[in-house]
PyMOL Python script that loads the backbone (N, CA, C, O; Angstrom):
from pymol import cmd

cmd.read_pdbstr("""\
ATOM      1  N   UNK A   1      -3.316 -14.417  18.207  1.00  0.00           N
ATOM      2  CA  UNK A   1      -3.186 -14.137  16.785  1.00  0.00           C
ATOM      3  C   UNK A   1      -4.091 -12.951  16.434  1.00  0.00           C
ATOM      4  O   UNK A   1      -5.160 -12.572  16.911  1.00  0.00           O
ATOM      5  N   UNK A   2      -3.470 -12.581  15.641  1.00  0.00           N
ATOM      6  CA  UNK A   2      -4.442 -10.678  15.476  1.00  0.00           C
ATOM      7  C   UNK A   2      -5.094 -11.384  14.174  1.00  0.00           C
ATOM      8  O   UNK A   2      -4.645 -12.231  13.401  1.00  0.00           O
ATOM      9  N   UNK A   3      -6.858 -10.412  14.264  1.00  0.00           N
ATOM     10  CA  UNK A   3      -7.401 -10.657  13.205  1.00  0.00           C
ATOM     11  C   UNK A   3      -7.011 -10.469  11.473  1.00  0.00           C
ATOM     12  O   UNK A   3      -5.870 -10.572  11.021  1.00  0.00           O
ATOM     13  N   UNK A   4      -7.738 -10.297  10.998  1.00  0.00           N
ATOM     14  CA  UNK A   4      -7.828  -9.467   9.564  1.00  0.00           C
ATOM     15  C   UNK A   4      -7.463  -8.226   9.619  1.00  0.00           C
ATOM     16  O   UNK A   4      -6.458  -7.653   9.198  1.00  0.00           O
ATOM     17  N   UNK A   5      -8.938  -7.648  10.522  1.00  0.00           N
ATOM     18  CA  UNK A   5      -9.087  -5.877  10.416  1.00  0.00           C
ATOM     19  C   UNK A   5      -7.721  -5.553  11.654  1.00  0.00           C
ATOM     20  O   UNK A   5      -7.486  -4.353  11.794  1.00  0.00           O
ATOM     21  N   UNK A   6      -6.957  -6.402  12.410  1.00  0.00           N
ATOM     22  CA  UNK A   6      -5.873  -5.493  12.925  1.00  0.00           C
ATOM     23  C   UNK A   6      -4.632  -5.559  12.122  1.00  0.00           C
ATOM     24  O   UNK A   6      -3.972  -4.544  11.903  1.00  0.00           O
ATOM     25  N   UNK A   7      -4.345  -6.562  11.739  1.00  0.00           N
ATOM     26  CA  UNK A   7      -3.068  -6.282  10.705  1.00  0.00           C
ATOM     27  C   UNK A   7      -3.346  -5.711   9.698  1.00  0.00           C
ATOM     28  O   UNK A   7      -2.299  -5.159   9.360  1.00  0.00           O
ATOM     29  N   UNK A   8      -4.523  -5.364   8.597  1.00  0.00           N
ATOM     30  CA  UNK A   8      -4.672  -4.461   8.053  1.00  0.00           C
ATOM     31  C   UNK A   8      -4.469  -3.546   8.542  1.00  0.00           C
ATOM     32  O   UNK A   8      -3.758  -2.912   7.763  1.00  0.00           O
ATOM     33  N   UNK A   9      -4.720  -2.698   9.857  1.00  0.00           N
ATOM     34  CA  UNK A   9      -4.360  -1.471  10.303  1.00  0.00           C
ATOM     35  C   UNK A   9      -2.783  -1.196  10.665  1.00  0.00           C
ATOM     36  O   UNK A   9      -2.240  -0.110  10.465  1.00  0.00           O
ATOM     37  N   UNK A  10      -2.150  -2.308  11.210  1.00  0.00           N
ATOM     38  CA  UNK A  10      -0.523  -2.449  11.868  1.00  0.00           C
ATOM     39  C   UNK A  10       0.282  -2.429  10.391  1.00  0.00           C
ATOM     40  O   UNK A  10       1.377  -1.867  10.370  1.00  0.00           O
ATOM     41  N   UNK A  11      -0.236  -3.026   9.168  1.00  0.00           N
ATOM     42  CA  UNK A  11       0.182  -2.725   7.735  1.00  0.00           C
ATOM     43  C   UNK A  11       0.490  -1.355   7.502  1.00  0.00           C
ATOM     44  O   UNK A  11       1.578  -0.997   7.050  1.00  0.00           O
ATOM     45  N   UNK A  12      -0.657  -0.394   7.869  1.00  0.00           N
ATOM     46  CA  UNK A  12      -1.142   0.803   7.202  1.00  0.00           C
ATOM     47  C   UNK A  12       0.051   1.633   8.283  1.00  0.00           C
ATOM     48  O   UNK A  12       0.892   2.448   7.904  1.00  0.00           O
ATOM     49  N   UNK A  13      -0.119   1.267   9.364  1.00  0.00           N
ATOM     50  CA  UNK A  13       1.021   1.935  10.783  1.00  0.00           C
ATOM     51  C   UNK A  13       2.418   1.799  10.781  1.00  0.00           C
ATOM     52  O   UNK A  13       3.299   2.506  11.268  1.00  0.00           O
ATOM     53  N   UNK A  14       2.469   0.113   9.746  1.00  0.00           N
ATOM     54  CA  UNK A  14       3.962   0.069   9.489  1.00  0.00           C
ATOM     55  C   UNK A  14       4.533   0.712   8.329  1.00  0.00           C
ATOM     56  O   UNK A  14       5.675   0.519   7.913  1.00  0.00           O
ATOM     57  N   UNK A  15       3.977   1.210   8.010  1.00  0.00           N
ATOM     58  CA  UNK A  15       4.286   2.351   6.432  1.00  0.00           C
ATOM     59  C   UNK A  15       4.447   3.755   6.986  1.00  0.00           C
ATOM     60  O   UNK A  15       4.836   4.698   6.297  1.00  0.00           O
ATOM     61  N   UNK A  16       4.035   3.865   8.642  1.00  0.00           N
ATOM     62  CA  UNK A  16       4.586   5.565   8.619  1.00  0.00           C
ATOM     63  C   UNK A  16       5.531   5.450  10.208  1.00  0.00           C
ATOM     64  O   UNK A  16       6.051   6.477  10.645  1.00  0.00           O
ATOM     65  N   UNK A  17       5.660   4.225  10.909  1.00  0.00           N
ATOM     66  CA  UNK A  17       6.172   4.108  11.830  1.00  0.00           C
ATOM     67  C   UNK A  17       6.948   2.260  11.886  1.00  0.00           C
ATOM     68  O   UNK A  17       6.392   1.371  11.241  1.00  0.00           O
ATOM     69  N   UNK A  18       8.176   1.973  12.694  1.00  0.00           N
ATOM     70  CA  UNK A  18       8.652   0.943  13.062  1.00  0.00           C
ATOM     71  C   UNK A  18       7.782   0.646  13.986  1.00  0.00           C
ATOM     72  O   UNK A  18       7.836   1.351  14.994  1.00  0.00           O
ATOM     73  N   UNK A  19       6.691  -0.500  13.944  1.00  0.00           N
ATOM     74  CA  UNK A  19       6.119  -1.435  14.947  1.00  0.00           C
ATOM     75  C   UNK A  19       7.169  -2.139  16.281  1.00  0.00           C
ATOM     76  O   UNK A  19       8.346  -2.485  16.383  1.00  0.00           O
ATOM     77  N   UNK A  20       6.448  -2.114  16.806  1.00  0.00           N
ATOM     78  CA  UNK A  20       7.353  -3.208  18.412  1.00  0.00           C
ATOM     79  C   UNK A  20       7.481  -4.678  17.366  1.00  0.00           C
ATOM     80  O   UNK A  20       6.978  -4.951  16.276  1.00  0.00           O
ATOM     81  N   UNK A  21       8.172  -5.236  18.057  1.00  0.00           N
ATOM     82  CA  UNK A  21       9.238  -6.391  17.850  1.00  0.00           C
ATOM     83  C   UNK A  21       7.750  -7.741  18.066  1.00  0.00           C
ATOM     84  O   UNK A  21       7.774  -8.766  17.385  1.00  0.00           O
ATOM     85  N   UNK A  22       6.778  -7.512  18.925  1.00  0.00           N
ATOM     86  CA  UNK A  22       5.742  -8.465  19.532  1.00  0.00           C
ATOM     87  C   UNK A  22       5.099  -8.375  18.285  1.00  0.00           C
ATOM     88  O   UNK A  22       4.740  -9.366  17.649  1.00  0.00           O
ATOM     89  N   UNK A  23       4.848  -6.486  17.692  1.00  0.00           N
ATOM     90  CA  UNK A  23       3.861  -7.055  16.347  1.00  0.00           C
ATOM     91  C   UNK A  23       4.175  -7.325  15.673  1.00  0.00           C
ATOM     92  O   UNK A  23       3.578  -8.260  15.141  1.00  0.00           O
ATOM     93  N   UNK A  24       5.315  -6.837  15.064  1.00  0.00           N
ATOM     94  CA  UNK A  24       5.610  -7.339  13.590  1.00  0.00           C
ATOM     95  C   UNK A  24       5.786  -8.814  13.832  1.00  0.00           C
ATOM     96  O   UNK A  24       5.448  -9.441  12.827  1.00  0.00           O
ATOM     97  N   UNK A  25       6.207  -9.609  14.841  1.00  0.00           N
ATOM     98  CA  UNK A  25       6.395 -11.013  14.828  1.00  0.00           C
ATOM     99  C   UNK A  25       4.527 -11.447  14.475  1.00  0.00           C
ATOM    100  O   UNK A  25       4.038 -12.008  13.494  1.00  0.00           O
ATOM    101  N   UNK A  26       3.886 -10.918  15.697  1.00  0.00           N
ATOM    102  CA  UNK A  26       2.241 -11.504  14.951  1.00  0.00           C
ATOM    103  C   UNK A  26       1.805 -11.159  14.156  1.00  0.00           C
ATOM    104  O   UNK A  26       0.921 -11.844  13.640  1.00  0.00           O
ATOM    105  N   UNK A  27       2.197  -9.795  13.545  1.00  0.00           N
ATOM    106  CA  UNK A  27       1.603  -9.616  11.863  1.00  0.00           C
ATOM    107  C   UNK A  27       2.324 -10.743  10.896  1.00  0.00           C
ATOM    108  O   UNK A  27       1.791 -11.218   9.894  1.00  0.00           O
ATOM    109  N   UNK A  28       3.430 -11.026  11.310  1.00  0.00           N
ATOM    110  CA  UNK A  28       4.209 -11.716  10.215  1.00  0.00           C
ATOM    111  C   UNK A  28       3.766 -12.896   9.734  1.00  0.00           C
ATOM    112  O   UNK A  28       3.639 -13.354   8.598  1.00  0.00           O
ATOM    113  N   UNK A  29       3.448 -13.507  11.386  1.00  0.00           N
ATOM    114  CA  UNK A  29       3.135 -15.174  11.289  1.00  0.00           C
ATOM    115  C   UNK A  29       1.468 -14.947  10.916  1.00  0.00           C
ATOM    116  O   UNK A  29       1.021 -15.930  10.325  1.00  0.00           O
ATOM    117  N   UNK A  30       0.554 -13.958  11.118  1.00  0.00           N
ATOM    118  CA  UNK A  30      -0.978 -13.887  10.279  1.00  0.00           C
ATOM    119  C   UNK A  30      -0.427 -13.985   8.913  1.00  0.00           C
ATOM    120  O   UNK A  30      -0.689 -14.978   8.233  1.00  0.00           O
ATOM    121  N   UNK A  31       0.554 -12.730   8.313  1.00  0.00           N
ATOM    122  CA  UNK A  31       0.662 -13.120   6.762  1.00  0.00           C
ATOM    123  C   UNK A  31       0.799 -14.085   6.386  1.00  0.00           C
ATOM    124  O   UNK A  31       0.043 -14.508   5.511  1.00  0.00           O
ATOM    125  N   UNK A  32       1.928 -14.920   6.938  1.00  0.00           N
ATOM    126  CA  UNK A  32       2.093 -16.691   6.448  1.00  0.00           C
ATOM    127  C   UNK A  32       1.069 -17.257   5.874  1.00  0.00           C
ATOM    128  O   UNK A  32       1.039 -18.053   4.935  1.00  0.00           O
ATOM    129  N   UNK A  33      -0.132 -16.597   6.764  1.00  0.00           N
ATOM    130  CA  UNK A  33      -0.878 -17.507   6.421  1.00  0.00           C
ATOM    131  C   UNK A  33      -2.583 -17.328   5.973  1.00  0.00           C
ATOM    132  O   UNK A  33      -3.549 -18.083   5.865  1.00  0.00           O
ATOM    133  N   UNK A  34      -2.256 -15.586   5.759  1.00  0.00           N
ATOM    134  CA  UNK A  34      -3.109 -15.014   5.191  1.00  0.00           C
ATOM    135  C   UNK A  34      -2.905 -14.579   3.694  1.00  0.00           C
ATOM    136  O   UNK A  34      -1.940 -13.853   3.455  1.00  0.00           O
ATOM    137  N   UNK A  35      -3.822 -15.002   2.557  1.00  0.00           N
ATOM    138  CA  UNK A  35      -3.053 -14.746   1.498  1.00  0.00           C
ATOM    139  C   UNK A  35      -4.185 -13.167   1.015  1.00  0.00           C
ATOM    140  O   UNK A  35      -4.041 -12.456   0.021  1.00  0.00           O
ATOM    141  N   UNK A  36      -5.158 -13.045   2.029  1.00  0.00           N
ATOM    142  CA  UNK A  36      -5.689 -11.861   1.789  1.00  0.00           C
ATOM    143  C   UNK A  36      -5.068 -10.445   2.188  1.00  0.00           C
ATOM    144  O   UNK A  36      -5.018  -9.430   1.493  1.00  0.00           O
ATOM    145  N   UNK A  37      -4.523 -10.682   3.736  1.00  0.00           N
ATOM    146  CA  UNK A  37      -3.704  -9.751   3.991  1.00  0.00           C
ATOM    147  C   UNK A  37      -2.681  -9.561   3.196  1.00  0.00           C
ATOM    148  O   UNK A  37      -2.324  -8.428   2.874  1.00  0.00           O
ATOM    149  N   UNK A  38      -2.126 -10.578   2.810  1.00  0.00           N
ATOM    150  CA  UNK A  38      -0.737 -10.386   2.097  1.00  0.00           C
ATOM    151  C   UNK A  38      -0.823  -9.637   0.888  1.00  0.00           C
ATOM    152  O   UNK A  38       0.131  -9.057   0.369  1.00  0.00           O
ATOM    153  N   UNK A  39      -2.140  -9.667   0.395  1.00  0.00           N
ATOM    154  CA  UNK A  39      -2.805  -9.103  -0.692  1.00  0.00           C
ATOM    155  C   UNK A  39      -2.557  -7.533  -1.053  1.00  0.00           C
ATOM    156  O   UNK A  39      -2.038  -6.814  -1.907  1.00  0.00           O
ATOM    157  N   UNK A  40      -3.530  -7.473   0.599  1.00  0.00           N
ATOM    158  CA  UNK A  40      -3.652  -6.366   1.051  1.00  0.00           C
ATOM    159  C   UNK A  40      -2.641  -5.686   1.123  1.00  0.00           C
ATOM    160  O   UNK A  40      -2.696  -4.655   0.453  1.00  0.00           O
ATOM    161  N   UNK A  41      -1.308  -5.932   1.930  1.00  0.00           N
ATOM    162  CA  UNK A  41      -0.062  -5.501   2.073  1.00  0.00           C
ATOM    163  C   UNK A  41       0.819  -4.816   0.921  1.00  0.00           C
ATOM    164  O   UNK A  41       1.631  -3.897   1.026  1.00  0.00           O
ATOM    165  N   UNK A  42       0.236  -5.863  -0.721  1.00  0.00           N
ATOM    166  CA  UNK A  42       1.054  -5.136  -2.099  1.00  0.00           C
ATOM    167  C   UNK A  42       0.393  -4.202  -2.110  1.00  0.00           C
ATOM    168  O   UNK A  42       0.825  -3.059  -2.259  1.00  0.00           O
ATOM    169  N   UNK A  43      -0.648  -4.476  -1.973  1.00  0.00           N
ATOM    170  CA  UNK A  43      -1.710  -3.048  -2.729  1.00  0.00           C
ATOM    171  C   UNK A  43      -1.187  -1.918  -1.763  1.00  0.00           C
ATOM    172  O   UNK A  43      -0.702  -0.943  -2.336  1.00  0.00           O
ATOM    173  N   UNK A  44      -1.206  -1.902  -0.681  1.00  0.00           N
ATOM    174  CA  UNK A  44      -0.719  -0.441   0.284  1.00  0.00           C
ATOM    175  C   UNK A  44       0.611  -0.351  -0.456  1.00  0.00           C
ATOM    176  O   UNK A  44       0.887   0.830  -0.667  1.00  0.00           O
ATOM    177  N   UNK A  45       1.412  -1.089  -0.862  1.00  0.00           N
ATOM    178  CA  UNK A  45       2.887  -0.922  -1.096  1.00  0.00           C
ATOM    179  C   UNK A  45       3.023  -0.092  -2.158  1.00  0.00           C
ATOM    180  O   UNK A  45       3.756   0.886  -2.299  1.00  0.00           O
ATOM    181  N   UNK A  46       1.881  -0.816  -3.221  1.00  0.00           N
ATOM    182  CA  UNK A  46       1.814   0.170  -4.655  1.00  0.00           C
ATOM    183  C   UNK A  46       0.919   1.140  -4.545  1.00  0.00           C
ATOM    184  O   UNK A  46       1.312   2.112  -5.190  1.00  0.00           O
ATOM    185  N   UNK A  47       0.396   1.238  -4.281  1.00  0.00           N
ATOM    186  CA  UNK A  47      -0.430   2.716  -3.960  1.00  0.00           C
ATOM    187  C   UNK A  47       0.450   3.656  -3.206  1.00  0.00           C
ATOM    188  O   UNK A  47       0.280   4.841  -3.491  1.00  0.00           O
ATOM    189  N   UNK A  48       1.310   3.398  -2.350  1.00  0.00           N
ATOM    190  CA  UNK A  48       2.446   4.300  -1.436  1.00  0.00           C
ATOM    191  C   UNK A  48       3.252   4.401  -2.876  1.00  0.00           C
ATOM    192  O   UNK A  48       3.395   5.450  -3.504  1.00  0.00           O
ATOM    193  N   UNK A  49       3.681   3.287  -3.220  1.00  0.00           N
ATOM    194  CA  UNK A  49       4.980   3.455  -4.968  1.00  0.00           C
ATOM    195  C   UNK A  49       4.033   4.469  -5.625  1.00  0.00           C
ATOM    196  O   UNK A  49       4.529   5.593  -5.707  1.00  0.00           O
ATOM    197  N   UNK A  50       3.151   4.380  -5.972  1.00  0.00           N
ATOM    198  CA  UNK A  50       2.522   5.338  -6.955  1.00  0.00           C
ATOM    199  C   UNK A  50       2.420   6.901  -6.197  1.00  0.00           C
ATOM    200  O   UNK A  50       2.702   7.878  -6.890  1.00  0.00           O
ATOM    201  N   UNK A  51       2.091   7.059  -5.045  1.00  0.00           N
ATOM    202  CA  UNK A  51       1.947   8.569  -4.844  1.00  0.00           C
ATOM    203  C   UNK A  51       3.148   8.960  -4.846  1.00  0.00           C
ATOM    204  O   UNK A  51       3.365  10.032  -5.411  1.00  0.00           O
ATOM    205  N   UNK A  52       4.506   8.093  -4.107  1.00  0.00           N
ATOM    206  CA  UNK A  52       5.690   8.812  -4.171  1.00  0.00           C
ATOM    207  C   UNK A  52       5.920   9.323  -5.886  1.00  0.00           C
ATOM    208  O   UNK A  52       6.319  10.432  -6.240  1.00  0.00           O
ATOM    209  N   UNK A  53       5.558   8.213  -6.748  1.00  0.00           N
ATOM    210  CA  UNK A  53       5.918   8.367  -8.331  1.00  0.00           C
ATOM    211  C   UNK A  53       5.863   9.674  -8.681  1.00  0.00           C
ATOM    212  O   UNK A  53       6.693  10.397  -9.232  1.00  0.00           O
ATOM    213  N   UNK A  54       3.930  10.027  -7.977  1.00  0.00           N
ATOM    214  CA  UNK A  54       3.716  11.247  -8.507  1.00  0.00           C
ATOM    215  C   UNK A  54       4.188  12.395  -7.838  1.00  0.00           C
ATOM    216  O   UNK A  54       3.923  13.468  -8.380  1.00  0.00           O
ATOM    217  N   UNK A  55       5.014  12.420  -6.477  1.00  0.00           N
ATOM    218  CA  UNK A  55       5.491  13.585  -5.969  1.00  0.00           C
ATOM    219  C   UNK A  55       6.656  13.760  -6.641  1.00  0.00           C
ATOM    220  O   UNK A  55       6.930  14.906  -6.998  1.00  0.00           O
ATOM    221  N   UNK A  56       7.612  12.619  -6.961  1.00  0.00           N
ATOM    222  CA  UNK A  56       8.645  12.748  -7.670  1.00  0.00           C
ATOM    223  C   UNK A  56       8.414  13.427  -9.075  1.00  0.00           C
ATOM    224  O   UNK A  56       8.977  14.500  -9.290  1.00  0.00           O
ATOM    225  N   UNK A  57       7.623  12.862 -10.030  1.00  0.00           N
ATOM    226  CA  UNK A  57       7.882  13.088 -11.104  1.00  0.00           C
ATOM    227  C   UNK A  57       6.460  14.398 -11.525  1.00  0.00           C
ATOM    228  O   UNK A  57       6.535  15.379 -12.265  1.00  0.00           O
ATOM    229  N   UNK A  58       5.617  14.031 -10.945  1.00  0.00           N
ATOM    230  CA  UNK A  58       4.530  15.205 -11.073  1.00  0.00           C
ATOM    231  C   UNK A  58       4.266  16.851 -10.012  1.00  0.00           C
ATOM    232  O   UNK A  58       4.865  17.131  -8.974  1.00  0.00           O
ATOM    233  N   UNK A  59       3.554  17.407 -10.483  1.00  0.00           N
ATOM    234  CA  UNK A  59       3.396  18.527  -9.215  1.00  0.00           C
ATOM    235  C   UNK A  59       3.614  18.167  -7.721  1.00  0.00           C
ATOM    236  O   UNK A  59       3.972  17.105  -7.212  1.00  0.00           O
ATOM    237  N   UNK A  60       3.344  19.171  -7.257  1.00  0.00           N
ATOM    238  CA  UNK A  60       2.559  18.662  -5.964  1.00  0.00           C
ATOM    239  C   UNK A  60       1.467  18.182  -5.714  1.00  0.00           C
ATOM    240  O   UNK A  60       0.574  18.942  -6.088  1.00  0.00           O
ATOM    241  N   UNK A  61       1.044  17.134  -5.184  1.00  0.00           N
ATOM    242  CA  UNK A  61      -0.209  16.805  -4.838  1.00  0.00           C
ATOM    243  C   UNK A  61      -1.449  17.690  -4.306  1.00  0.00           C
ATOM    244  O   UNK A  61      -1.393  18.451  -3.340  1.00  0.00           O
ATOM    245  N   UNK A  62      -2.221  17.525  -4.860  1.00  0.00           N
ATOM    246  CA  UNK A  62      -3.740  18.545  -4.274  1.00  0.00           C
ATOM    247  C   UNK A  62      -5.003  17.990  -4.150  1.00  0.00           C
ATOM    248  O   UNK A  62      -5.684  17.985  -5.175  1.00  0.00           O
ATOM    249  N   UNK A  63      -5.499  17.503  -3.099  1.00  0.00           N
ATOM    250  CA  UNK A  63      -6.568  16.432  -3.082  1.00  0.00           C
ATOM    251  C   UNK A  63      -7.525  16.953  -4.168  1.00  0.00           C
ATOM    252  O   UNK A  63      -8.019  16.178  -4.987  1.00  0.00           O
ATOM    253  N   UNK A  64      -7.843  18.576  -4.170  1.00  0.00           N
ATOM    254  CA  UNK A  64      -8.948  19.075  -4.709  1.00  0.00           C
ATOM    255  C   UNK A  64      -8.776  19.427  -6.437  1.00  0.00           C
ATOM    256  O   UNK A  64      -9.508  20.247  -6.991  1.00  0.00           O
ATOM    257  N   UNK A  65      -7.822  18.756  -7.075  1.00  0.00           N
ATOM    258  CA  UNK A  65      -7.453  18.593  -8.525  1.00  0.00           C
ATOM    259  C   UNK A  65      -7.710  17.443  -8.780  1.00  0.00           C
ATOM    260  O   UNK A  65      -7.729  16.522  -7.964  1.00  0.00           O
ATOM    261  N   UNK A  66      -7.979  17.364 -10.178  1.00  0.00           N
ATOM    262  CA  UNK A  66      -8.906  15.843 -10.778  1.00  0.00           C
ATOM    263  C   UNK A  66      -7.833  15.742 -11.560  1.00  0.00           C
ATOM    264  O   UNK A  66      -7.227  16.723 -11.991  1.00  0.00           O
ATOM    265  N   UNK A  67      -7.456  14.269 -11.850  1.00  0.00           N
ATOM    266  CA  UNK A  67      -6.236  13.319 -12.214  1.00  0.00           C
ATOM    267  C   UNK A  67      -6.745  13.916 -13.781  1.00  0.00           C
ATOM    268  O   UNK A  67      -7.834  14.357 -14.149  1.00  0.00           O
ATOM    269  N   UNK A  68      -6.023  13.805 -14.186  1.00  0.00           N
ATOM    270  CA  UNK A  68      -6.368  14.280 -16.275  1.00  0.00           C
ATOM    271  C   UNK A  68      -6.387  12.551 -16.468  1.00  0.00           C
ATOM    272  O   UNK A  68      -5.964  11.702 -15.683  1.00  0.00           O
ATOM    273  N   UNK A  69      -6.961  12.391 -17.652  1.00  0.00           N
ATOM    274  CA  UNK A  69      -6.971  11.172 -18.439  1.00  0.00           C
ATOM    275  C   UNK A  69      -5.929  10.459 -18.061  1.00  0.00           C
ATOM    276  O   UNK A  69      -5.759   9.669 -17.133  1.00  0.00           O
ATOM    277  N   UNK A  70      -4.839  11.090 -19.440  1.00  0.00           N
ATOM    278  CA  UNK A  70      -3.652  10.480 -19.191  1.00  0.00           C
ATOM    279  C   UNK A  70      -3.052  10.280 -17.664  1.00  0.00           C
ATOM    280  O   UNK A  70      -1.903   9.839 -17.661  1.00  0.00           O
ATOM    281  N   UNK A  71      -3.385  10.422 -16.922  1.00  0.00           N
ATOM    282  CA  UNK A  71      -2.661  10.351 -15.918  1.00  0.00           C
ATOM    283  C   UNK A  71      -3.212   9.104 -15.206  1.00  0.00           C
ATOM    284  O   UNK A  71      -2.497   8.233 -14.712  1.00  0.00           O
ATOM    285  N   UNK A  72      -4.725   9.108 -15.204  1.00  0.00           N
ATOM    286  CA  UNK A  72      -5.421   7.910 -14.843  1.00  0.00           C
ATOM    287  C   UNK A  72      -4.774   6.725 -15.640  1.00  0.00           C
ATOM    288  O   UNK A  72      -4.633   5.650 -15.057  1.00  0.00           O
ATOM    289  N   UNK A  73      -4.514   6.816 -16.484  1.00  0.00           N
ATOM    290  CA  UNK A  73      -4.056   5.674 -17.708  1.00  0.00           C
ATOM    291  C   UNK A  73      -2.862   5.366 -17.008  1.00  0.00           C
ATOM    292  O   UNK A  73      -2.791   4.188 -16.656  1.00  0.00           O
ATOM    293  N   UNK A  74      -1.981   6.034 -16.731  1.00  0.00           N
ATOM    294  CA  UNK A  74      -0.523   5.689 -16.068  1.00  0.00           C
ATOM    295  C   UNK A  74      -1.021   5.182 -14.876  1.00  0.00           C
ATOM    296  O   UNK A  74      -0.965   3.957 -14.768  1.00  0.00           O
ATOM    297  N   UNK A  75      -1.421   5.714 -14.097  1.00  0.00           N
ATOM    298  CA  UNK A  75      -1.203   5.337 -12.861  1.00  0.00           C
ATOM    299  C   UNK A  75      -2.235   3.541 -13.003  1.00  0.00           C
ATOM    300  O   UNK A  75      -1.959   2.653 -12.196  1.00  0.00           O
ATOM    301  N   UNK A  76      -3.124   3.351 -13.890  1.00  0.00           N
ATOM    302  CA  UNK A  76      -3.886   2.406 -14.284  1.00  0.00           C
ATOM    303  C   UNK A  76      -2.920   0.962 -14.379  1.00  0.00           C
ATOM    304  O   UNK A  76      -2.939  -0.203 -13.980  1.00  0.00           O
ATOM    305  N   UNK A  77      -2.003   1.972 -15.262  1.00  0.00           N
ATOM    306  CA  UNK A  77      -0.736   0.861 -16.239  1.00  0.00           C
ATOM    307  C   UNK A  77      -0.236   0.647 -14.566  1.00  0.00           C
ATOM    308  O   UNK A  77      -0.447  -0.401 -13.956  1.00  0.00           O
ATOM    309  N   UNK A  78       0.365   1.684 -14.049  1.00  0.00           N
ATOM    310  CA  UNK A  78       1.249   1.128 -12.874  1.00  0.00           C
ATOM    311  C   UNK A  78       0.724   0.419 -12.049  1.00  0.00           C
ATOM    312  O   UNK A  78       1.501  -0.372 -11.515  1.00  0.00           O
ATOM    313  N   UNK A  79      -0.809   0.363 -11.562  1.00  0.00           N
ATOM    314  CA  UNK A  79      -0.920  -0.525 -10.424  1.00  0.00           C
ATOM    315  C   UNK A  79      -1.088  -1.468 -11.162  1.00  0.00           C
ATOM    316  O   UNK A  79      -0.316  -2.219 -10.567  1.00  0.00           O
ATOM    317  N   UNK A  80      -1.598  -2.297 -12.285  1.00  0.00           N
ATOM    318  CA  UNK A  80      -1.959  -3.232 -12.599  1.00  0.00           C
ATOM    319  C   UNK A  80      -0.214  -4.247 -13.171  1.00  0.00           C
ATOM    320  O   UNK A  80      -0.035  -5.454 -13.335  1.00  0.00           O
ATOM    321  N   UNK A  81       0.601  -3.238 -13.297  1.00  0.00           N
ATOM    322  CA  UNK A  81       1.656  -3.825 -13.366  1.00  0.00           C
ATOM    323  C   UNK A  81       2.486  -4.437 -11.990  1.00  0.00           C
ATOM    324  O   UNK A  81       3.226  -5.421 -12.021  1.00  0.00           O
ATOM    325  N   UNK A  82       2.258  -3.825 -11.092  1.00  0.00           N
ATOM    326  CA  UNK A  82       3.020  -3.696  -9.819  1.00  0.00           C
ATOM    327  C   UNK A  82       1.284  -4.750  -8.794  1.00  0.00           C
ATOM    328  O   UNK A  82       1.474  -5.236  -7.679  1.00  0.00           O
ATOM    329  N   UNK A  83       0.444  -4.813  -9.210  1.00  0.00           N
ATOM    330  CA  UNK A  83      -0.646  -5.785  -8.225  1.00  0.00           C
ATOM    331  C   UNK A  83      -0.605  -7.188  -9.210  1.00  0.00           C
ATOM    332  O   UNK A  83      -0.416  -8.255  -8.625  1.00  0.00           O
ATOM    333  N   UNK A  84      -0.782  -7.201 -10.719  1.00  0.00           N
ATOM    334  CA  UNK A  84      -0.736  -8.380 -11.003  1.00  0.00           C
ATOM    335  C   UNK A  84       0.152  -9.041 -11.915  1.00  0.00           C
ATOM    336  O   UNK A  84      -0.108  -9.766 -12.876  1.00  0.00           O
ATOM    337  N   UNK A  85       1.178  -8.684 -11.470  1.00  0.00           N
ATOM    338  CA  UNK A  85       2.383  -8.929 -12.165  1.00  0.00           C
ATOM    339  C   UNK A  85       2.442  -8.320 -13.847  1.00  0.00           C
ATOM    340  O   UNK A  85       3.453  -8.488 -14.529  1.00  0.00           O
TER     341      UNK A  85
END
""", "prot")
cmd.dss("prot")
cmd.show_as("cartoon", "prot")
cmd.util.cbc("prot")
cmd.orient("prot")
């Protein structure tokens, strides 16, 4: 059974690549029964939903530009809508 800190990472790996068939079966059966990972898993989901949001609907991304207010406020509204229902 894989820990915490490896399916957190096989999470983060399955968002830019298809895992082998061995992990996703042992990440799957840790989530069952991890309700932290599983946690973990929305939050990568909405944080990935939110940057696509902003490539779609905003500029391009630039690490070295600071979010304006309003924008913090949205993206505020969105994770808290999309992490706690």
């Amino acid at each position: 059974m894989y820990s915490c800190k490896d399916v957190s990472q096989l999470i983060s790996e399955s968002m830019d690549r298809t895992l082998p068939f061995y992990q996703r079966v042992l990440m799957g059966l840790h989530l069952i029964v991890c309700k932290y990972c599983s946690r973990c898993r929305e939050h990568f989901k909405a944080i990935r939903a939110a940057s696509c949001h902003e490539e779609l609907h905003g500029s391009e991304l630039d690490a070295s530009r600071e979010l304006s207010n309003e924008g913090k406020e949205r993206l505020k509204k969105f994770l808290n809508n999309h992490l706690y229902g």
